[in-house]
C-alpha positions in Angstrom: -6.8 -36.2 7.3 -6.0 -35.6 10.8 -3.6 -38.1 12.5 -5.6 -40.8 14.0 -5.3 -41.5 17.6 -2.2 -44.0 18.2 -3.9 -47.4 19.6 -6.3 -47.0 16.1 -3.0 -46.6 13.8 -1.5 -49.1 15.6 -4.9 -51.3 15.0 -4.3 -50.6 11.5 -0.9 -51.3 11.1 -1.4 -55.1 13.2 -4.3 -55.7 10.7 -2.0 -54.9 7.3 0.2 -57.3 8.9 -2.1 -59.7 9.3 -2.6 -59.5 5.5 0.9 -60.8 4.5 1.1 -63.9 2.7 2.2 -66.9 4.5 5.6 -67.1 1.9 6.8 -63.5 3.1 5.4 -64.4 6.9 8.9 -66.1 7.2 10.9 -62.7 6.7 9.2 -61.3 9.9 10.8 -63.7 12.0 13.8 -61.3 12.3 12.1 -58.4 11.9 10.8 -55.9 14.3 8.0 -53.0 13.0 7.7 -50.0 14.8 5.3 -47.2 14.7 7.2 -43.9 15.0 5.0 -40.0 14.6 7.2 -39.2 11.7 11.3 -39.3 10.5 12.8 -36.7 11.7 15.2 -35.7 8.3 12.3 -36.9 6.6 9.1 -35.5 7.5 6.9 -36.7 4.4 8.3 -40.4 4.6 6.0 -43.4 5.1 8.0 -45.9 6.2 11.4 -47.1 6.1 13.4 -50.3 6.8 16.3 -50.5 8.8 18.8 -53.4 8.5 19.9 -56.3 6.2 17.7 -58.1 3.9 16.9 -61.9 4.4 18.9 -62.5 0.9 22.3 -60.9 2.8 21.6 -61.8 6.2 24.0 -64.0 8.4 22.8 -66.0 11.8 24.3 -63.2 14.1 22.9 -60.6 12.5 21.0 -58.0 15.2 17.3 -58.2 14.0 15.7 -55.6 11.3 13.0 -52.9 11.8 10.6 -51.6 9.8 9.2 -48.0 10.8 6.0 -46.8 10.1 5.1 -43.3 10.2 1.7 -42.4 11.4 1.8 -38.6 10.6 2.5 -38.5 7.2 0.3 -41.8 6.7 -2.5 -39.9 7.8 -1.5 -36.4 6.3 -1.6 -38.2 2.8 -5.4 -40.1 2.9 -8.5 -38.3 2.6 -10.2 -41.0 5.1 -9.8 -43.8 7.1 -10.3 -46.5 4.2 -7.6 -44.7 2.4 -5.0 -44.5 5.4 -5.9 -48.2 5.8 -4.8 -49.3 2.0 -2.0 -46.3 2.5 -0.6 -48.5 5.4 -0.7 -52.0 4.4 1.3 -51.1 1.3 3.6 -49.2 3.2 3.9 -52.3 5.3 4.1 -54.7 2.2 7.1 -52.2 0.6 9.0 -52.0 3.5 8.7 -55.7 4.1 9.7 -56.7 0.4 12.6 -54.7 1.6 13.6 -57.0 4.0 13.0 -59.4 1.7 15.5 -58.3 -0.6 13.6 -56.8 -3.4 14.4 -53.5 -4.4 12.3 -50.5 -5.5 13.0 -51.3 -9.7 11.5 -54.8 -8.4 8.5 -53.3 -6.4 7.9 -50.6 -8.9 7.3 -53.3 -11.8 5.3 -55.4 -9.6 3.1 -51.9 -8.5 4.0 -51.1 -5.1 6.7 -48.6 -5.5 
C-alpha cells in the first residue's frame, strides 16, 4: 500500500505501544522510539534497535532507540489493518531487543 500520511503512522505506532505488556513496559524507561521514512543501507528494513539491551546495560549508559520505518511498513501490507499488526510486531521485536532476547529467542516464540 501507499505510505500513510505521517501523524496516522505515528498514531499507529503510539497505539502498538500502548499494547505492551506491563512486564516489558519497564524496558522503555530507557528507551527512545523513533519513526524514520526508511534506513538508508537498508531500504526494506522494518525497524531496528539501536543500543544496549536492559540485560547488559550499566546506570550511565546513553539511552536506546528503536526506529521504526514507515515506508517499508507500508510497502509490505495490503491495507491499513495489515500495516497496523505489521507495526506492533515490529515494535514488539525491536523492543524484545532491548530486552535482551535475541532473534533464535523471538523466532521460537513467533515473532522473528
Amino acid at each position: 500500500m501507499e505510505p500513510v500520511p505521517r501523524y496516522r503512522f505515528e498514531r499507529i505506532v503510539q497505539d502498538a505501544i500502548d499494547l505492551i505488556p506491563d512486564e516489558l513496559s519497564a524496558v522503555l524507561d530507557n528507551v527512545a522510539i523513533v519513526i524514520e521514512d526508511s534506513a538508508p543501507d537498508e531500504p526494506d528494513l522494518l525497524g531496528v534497535f539501536d543500543g544496549v539491551p536492559i540485560t547488559e546495560r550499566n546506570d550511565d549508559e546513553a539511552p536506546s532507540v528503536i526506529t521504526i520505518f514507515r515506508h517499508p511498513l507500508c510497502a509490505c501490507a495490503a491495507d491499513e489493518q495489515e500495516l497496523i499488526d505489521e507495526v506492533a510486531i515490529t515494535v514488539i521485536h525491536e523492543l524484545a531487543h532491548a530486552a535482551g532476547i535475541d532473534d533464535d529467542r523471538l523466532d521460537e516464540l513467533g515473532w522473528g
